[in-house]
DOZA-407732 format. One record per residue (C-alpha): residue number from 1; x, y, z; chain; residue in three letters. Coordinates in steps of 0.05 Angstrom, whole numbers, plus 5000, padded with zeros to 4 digits. Layout:
% residues N
resi->NUM | u->X | v->Y | w->Z | chain->A | resn->ala
...
This chain:
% residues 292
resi->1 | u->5000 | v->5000 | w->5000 | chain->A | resn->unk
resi->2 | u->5055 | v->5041 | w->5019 | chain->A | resn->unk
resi->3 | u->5097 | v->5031 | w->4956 | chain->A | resn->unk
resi->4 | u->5042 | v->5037 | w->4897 | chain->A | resn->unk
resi->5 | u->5023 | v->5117 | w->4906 | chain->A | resn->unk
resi->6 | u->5099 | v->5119 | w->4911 | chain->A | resn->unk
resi->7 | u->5117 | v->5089 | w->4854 | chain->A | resn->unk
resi->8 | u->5066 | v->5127 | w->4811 | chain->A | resn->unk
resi->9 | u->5086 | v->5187 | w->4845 | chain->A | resn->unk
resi->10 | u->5163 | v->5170 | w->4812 | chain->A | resn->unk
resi->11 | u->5128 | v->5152 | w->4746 | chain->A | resn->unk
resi->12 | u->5091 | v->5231 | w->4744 | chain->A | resn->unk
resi->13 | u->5152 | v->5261 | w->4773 | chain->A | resn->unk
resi->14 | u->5198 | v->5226 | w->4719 | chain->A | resn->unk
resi->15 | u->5152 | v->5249 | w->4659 | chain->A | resn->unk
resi->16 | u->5152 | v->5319 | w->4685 | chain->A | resn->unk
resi->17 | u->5230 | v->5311 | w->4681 | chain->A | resn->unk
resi->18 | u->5234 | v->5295 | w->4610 | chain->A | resn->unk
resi->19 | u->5184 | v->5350 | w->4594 | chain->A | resn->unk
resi->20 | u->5224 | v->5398 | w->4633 | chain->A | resn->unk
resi->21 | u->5281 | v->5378 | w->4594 | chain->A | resn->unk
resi->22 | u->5255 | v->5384 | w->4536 | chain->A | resn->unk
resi->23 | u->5232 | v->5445 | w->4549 | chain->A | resn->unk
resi->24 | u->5307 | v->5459 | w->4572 | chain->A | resn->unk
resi->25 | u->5327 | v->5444 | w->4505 | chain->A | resn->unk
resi->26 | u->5274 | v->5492 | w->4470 | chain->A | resn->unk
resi->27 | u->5289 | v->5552 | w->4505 | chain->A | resn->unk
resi->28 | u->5366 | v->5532 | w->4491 | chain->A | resn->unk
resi->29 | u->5356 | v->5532 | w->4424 | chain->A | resn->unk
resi->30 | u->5311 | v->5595 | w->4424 | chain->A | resn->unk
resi->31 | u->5367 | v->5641 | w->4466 | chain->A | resn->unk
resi->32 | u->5419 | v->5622 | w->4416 | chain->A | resn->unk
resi->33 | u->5371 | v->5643 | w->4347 | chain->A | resn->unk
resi->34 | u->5352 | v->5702 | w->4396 | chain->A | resn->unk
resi->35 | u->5431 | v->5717 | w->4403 | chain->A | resn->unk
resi->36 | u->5439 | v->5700 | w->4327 | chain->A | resn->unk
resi->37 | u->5385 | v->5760 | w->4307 | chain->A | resn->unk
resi->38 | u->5416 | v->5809 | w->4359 | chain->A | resn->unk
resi->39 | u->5487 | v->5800 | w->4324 | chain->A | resn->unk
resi->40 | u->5459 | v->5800 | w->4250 | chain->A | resn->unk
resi->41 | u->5411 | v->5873 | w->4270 | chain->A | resn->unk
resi->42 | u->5475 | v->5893 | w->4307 | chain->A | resn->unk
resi->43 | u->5516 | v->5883 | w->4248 | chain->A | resn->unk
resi->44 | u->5461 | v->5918 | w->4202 | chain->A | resn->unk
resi->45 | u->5466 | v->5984 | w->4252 | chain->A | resn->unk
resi->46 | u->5537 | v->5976 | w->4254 | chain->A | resn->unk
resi->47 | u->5536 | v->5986 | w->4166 | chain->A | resn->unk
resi->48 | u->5475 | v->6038 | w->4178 | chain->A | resn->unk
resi->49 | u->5421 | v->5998 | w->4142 | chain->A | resn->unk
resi->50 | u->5353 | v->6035 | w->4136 | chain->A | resn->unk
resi->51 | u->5308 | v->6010 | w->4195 | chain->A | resn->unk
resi->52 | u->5362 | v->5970 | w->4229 | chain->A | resn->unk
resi->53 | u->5348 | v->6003 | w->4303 | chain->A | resn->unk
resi->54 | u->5278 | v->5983 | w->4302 | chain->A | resn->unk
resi->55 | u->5295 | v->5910 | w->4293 | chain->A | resn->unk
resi->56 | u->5365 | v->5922 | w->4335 | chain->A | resn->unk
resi->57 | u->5315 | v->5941 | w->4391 | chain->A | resn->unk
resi->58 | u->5260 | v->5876 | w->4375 | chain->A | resn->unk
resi->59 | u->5316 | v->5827 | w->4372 | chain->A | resn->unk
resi->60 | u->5345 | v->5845 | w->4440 | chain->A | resn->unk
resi->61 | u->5279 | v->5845 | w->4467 | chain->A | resn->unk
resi->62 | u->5266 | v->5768 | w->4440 | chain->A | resn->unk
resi->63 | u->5335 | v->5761 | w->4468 | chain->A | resn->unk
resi->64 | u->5316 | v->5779 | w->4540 | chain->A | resn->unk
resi->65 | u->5259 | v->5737 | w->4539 | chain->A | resn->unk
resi->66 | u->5289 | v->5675 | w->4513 | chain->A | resn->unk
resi->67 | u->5337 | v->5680 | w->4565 | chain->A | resn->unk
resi->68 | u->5278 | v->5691 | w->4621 | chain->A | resn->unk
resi->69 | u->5250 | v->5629 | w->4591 | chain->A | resn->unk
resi->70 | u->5310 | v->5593 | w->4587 | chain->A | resn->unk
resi->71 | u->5319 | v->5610 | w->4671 | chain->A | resn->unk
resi->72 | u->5245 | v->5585 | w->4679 | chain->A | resn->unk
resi->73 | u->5255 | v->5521 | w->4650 | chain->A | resn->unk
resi->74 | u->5328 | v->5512 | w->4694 | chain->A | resn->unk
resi->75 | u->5287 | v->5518 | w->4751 | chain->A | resn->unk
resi->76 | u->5237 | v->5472 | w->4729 | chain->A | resn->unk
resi->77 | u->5276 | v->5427 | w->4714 | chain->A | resn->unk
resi->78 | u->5320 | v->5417 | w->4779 | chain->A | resn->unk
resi->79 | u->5257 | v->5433 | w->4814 | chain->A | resn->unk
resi->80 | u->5227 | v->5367 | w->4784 | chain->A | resn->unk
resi->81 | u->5299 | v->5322 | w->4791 | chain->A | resn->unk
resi->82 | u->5303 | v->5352 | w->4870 | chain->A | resn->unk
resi->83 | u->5230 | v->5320 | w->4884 | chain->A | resn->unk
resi->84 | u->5243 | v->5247 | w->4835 | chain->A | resn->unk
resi->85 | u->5314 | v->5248 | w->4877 | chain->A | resn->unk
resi->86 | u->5276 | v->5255 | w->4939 | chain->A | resn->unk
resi->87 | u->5222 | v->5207 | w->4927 | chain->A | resn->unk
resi->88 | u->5287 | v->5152 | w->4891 | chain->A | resn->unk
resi->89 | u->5311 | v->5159 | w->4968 | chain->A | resn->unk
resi->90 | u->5245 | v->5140 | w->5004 | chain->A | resn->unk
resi->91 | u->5247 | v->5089 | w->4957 | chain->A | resn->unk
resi->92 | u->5317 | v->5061 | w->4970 | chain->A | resn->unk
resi->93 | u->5301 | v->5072 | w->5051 | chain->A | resn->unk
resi->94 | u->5244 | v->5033 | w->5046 | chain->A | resn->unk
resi->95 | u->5281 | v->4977 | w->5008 | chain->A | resn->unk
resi->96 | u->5322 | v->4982 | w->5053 | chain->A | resn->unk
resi->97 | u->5275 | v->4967 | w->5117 | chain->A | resn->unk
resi->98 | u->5245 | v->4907 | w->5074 | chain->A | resn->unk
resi->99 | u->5310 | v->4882 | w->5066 | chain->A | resn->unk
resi->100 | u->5316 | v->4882 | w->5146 | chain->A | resn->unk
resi->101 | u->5255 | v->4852 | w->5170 | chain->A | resn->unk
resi->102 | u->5252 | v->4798 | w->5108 | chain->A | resn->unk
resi->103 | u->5287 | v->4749 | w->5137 | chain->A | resn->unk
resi->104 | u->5262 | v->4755 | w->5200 | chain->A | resn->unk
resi->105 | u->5193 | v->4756 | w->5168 | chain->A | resn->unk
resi->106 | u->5210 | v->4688 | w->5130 | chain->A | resn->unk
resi->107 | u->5237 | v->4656 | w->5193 | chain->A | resn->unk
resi->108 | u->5172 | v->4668 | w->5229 | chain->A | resn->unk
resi->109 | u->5140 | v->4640 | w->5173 | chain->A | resn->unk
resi->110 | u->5183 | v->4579 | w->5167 | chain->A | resn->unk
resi->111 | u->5176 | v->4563 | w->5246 | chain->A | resn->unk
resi->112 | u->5094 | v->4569 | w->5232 | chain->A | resn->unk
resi->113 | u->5091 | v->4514 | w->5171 | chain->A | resn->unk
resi->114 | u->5143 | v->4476 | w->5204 | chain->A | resn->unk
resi->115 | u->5102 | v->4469 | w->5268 | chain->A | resn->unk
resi->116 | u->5037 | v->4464 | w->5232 | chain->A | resn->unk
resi->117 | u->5068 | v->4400 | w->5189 | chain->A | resn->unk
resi->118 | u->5110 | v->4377 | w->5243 | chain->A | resn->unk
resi->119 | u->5081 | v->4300 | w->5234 | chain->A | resn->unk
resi->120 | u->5088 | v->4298 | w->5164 | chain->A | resn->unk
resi->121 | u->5147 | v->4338 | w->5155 | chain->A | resn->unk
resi->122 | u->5219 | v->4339 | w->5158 | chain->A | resn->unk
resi->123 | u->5254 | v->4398 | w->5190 | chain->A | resn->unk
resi->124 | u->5295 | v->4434 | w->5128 | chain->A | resn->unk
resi->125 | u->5352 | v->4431 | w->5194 | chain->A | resn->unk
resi->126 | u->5348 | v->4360 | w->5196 | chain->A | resn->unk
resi->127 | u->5362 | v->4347 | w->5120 | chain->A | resn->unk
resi->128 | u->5441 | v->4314 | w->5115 | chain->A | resn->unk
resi->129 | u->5478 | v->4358 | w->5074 | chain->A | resn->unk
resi->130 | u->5559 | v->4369 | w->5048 | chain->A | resn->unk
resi->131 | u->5593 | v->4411 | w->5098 | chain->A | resn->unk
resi->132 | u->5551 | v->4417 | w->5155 | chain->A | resn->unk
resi->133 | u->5608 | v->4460 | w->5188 | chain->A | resn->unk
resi->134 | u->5633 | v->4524 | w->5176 | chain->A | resn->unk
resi->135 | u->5646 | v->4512 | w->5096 | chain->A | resn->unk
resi->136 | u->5569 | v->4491 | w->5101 | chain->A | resn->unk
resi->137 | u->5553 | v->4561 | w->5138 | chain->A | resn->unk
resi->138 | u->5587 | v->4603 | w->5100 | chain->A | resn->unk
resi->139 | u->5548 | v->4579 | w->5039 | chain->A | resn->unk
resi->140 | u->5488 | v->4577 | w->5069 | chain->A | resn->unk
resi->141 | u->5493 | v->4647 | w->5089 | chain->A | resn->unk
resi->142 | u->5512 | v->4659 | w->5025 | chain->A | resn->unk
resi->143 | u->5460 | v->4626 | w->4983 | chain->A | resn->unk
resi->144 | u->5401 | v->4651 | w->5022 | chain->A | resn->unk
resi->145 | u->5432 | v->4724 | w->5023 | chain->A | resn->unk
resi->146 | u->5433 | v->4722 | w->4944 | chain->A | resn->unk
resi->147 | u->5362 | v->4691 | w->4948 | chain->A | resn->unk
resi->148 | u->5329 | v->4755 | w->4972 | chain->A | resn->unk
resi->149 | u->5363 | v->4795 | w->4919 | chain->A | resn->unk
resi->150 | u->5300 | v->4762 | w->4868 | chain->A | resn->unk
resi->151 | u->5258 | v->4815 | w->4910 | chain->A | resn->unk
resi->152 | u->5289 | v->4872 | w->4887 | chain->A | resn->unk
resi->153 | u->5280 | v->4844 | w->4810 | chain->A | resn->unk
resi->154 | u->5206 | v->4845 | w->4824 | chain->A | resn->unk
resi->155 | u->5214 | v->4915 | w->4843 | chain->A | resn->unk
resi->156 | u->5257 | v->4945 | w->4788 | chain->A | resn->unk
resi->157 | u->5212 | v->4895 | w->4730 | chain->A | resn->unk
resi->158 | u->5147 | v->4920 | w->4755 | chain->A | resn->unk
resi->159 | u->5168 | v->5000 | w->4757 | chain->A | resn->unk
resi->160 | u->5203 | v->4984 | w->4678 | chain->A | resn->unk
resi->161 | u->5139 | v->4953 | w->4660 | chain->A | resn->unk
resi->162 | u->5103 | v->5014 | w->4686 | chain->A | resn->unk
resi->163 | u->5151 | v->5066 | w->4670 | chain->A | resn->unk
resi->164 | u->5148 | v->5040 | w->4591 | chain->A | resn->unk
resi->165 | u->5082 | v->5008 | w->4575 | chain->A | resn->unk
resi->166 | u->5045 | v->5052 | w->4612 | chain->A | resn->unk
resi->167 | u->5079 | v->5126 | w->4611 | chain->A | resn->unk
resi->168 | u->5131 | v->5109 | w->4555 | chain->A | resn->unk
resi->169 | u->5184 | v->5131 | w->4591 | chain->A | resn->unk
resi->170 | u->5229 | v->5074 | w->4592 | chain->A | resn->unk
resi->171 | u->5298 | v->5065 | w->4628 | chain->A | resn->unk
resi->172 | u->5367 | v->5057 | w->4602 | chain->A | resn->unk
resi->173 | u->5383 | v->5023 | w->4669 | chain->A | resn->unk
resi->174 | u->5334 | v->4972 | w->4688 | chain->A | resn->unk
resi->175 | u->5355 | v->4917 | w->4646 | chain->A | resn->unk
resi->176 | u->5422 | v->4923 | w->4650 | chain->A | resn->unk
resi->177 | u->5429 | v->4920 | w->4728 | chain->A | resn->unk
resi->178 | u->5381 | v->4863 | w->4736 | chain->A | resn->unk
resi->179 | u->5421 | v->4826 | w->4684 | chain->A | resn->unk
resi->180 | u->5480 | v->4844 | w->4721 | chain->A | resn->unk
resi->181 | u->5451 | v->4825 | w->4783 | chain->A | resn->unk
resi->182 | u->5428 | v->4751 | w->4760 | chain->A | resn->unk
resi->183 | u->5491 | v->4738 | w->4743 | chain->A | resn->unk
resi->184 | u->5520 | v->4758 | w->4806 | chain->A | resn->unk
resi->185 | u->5467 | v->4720 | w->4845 | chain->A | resn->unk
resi->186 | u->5478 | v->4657 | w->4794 | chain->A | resn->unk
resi->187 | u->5562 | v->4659 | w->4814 | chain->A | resn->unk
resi->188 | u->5550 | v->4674 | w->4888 | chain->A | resn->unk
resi->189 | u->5498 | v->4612 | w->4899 | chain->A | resn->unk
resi->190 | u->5533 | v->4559 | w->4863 | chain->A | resn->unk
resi->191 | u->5562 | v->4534 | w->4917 | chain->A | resn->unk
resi->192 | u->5502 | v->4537 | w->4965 | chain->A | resn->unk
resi->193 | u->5466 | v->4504 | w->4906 | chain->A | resn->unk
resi->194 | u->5522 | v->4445 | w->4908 | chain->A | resn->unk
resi->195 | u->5508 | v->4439 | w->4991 | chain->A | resn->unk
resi->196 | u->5438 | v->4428 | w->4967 | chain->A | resn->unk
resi->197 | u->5458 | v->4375 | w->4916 | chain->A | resn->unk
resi->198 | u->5411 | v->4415 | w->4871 | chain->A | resn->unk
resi->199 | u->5457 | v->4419 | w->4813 | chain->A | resn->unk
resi->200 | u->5433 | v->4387 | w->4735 | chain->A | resn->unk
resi->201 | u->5466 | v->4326 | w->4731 | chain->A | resn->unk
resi->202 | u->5450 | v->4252 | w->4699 | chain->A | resn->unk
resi->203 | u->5434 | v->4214 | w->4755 | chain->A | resn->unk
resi->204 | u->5390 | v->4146 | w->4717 | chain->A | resn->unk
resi->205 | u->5439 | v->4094 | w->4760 | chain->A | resn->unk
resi->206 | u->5473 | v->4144 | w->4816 | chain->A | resn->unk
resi->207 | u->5403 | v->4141 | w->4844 | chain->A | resn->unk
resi->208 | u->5414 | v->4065 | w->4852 | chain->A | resn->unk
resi->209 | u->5471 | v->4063 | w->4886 | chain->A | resn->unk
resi->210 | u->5481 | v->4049 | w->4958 | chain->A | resn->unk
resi->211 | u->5509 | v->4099 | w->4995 | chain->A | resn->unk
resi->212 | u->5592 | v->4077 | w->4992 | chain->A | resn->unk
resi->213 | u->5591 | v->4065 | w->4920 | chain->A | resn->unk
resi->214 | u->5553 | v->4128 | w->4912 | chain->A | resn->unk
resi->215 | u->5614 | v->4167 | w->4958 | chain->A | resn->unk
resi->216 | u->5665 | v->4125 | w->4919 | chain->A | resn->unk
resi->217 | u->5638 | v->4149 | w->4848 | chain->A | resn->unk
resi->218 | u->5632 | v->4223 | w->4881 | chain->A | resn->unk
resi->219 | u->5710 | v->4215 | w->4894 | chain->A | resn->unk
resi->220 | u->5731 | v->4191 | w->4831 | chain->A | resn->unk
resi->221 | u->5686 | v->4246 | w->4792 | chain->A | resn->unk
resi->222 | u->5707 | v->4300 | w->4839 | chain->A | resn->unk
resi->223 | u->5770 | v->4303 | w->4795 | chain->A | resn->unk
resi->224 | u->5724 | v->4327 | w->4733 | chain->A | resn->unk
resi->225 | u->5692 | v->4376 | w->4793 | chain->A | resn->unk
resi->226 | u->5760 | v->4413 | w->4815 | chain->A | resn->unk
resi->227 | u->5783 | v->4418 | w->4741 | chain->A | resn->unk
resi->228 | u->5720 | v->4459 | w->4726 | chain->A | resn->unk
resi->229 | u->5726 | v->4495 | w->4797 | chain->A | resn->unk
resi->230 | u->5797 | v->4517 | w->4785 | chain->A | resn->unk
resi->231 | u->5797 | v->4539 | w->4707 | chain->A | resn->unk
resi->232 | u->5739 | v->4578 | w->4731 | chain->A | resn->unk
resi->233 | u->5779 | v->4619 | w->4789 | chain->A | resn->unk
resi->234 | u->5831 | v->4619 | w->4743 | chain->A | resn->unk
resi->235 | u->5787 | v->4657 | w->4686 | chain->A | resn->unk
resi->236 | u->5753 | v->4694 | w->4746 | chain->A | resn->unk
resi->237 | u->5815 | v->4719 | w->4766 | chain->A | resn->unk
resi->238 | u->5844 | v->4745 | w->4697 | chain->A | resn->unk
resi->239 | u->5769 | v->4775 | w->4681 | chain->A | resn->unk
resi->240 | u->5768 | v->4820 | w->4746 | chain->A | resn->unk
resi->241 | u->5842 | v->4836 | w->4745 | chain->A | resn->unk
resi->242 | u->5830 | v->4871 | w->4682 | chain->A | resn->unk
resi->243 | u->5780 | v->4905 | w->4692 | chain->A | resn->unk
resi->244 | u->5812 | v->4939 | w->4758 | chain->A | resn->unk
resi->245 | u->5862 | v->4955 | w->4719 | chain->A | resn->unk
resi->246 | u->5823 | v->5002 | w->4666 | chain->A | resn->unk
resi->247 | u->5768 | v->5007 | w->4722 | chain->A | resn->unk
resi->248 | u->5720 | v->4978 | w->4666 | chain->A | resn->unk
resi->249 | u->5646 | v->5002 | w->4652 | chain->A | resn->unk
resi->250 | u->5596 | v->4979 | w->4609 | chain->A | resn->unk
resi->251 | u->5583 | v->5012 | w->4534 | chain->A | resn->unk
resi->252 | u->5506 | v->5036 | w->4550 | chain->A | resn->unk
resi->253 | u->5498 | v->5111 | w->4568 | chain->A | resn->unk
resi->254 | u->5491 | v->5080 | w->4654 | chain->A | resn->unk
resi->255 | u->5560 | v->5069 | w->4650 | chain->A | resn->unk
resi->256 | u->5557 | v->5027 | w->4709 | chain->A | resn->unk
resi->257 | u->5626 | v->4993 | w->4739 | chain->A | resn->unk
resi->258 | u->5637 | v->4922 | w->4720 | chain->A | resn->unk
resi->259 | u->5694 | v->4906 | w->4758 | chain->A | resn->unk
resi->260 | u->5639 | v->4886 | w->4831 | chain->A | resn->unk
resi->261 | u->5609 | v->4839 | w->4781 | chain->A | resn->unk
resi->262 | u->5673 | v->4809 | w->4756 | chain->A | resn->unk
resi->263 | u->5697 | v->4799 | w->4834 | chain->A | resn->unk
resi->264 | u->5638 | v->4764 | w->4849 | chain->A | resn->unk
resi->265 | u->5663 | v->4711 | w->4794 | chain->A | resn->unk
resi->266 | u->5730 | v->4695 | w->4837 | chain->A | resn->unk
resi->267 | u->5685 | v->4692 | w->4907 | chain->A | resn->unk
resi->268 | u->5630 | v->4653 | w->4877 | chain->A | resn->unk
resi->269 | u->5688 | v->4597 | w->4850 | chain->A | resn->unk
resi->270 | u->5728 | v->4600 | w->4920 | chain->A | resn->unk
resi->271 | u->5656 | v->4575 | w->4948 | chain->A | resn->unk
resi->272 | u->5644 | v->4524 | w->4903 | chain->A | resn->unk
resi->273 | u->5723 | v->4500 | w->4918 | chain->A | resn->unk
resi->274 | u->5713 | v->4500 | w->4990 | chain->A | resn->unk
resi->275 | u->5645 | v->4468 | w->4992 | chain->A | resn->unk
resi->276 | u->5672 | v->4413 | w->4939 | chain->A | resn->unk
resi->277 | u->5732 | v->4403 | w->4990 | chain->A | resn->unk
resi->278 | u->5673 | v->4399 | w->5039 | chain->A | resn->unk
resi->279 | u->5645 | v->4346 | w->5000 | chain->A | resn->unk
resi->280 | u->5704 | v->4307 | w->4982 | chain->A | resn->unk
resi->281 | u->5715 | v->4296 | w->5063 | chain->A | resn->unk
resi->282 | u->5652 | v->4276 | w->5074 | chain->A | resn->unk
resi->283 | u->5648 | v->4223 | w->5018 | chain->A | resn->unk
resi->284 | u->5725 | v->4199 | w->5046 | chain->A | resn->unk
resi->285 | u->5689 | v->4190 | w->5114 | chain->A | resn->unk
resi->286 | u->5639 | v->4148 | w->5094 | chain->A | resn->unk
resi->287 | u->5679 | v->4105 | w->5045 | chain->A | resn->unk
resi->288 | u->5724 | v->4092 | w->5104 | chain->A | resn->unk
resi->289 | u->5676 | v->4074 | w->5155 | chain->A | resn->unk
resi->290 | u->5671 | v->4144 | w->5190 | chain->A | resn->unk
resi->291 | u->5610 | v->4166 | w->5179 | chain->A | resn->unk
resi->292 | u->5544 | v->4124 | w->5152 | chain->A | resn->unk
């Protein structure tokens, strides 16, 4: 409730922008054909043409009023970018205070169904998983961290839709950052996504396996695992290294940094390392009898 009048008040406030500036760029235009006709009746005084003071005088008179106009539509125009600024910030702020209680929010929620279907159910706690330690933490934390970011793409999707079917006044920076942001979000949860053992893979006679064979086949394919898990540090780390070095942006008019986005591509494959180390322990435990 809070967010809809807000985000068609940034949808009015945005479309008086671009007629402001359009209006900018009129009375631009009209104080330098204004400035144009003051030099050229200037010039005509200045060689004593017949009737050149009338005009002299007509020309500097359009030329003081383009230039009032041309003031007008200045302060129009910040006028109109001060209250869209203002109203981006209550945005952000309140973003911001979802982004706090969320996961609180989603806890509570949790505790409730788990309670509700505690006969039928398993707790998500009680589900075995690879690296149940810190490794296991870390990439918890990690994955459900970059889970809440699909929020703020249900945000940013809905105002574009708005902003450009509606008022057809699209952005030049939705897109981009969401796209950006997925593939953040896609490097940053692989390795949470391997905890899971949620991963694509061909599984017709793993499934059939009993649990050794299925830890000694995990061991033996792990090898294929590192090999991918390295190169891809190894690529991470030549991507972001140059683009720190020439600080590199993108080629749209946002000009947004890409060098966060190419970090995220060396932390996402240190997860996936330590959480395959992670694994690789716990499949040597069970083949030797430590663990069931």
């Amino acid at each position: 409730m809070i967010y809809i009048p807000l985000f068609f008040l940034i949808l009015m406030g945005n479309l008086q922008v671009k007629e402001a500036t359009n209006q900018l760029s009129e009375a631009k235009n009209n104080v330098l054909i204004a400035d144009f006709e003051v030099e050229r009746a200037q010039a005509a005084v200045t060689n004593e043409v017949a009737g050149a003071e009338p005009k002299l005088a007509q020309a500097k008179q359009g030329l003081t009023s383009a230039q009032q106009a041309l003031a007008e539509a200045n302060r129009t125009s910040a006028r109109w970018s001060r209250i869209t600024g203002q109203l981006a910030i209550a945005l952000a702020v309140l973003l911001l205070i979802d982004a706090l209680l969320l996961p609180r929010l989603v806890r509570q929620c949790a505790a409730r169904e788990a309670g509700a279907g505690a006969d039928t159910a398993v707790a998500d706690d009680e589900v075995p998983r690879h690296g149940t330690g810190w490794i296991g933490a870390v990439n918890g934390f990690a994955g459900e961290f970059v889970a809440y970011w699909a929020v703020i793409a249900v945000y940013v999707y809905y105002y574009e839709v708005l902003a450009r079917y509606v008022f057809n006044s699209p952005t030049n920076w939705a897109h981009e950052s969401m796209f950006l942001m997925f593939g953040m979000q896609y490097m940053l949860a692989g390795a949470y996504t391997y905890r899971e053992d949620s991963h694509v893979r061909v599984d017709v006679l793993y499934n059939y396996l009993p649990g050794r064979l299925k830890a000694l086949v995990d061991v033996i394919t792990s090898l294929f695992f590192f090999i991918f898990a390295v190169a891809l540090l190894w690529t991470g780390w030549v991507f972001m290294a140059d683009s720190i070095a020439v600080w590199e942006v993108s080629f749209t008019e946002w000009a947004i940094q890409y060098w966060p986005v190419k970090i995220t591509m060396v932390l996402g494959a240190l997860l996936l390392i330590m959480q395959g180390l992670a694994k690789l322990l716990n499949d040597m435990a069970i083949l030797t009898g430590k663990q069931a």
